[in-house]
N, C-alpha and C positions, 0 to 999 in steps of 0.2 A: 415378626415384629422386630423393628429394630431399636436398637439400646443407643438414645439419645447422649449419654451419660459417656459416653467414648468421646463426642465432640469435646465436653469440658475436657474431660482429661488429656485431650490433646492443645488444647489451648493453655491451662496448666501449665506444660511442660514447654512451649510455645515461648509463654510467659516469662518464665525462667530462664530460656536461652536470651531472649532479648537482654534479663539482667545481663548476664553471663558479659553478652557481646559490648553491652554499654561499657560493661565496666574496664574490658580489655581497652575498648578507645578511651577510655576514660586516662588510664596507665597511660596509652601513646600521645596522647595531648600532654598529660603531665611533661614526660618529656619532652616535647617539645616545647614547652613551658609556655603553651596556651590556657592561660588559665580562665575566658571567658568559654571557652569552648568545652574544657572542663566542667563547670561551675554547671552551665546549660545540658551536658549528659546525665551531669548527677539528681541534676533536680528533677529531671524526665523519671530517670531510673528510682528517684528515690518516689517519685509525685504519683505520678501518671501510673508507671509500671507496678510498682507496688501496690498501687490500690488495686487497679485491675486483676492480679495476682490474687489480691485478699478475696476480694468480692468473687471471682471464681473456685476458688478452692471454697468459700462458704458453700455457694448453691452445689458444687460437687459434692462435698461433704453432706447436704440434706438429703440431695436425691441418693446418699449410700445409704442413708439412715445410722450418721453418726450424731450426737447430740453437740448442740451448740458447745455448750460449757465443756465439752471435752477438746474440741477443736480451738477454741479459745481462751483456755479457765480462768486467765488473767491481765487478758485485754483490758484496758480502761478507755480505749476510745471506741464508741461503738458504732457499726459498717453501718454503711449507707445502706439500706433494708430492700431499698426501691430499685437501687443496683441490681439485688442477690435475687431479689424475687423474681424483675425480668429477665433473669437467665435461666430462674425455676420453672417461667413458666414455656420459655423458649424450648429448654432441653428435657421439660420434664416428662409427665405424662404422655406418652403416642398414642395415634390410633391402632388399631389390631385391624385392619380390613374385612380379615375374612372371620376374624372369632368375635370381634362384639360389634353395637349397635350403637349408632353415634349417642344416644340418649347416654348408654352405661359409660360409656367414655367421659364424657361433658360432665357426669357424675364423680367419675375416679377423678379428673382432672380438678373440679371443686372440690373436692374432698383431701387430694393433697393439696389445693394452697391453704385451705383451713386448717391442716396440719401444718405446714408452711407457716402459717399464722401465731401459732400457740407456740411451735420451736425456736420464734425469734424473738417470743418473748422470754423464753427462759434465761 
């Protein structure tokens, strides 16, 4: 069976270098003192990038079985849910081919978004 949960984590990190990168051109626009071309890095990297970041590192954080409030204790803006989920349910649960039965599967698989469920509302 394979461990879905390495996809996030390499999107994560993924994620991260993209800051990384923006932010380097971000410095080389400066100097060149393009400051629309700046302005449009940052906002990607602050907008786009950073969510995607967030919302990934949530649903990585579910599938490790870390608790909300520990990964965010003092957030006050709270993630797009619809986000985190469909990457829960993208990356979550597998099937096991040879050891279980699609019923028990479809089962695990309901039973962590229900758990999924109750985590985001803590």
């Amino acid at each position: 069976m394979r461990d879905s949960r390495i996809y996030l984590k390499v999107k994560v990190k993924s994620l991260a270098a993209e800051a990384r990168i923006i932010r380097h051109e971000e410095t080389k626009a400066r100097k060149w003192k393009n400051t629309t071309l700046r302005v449009g890095l940052a906002g990607h990297r602050r907008g786009i990038v950073r969510s995607a970041a967030r919302h990934t590192h949530l649903a990585y954080g579910f599938l490790r079985g870390r608790p909300y409030k520990a990964m965010e204790a003092k957030c006050a803006i709270k993630p797009d849910w619809k986000r985190v989920l469909a990457m829960v349910e993208k990356y979550g649960a597998d099937y096991d081919h040879g050891n279980e039965s699609w019923q028990d599967f479809q089962k695990r698989k309901s039973e962590q978004l229900e758990h999924f469920k109750d985590w985001s509302k803590a």
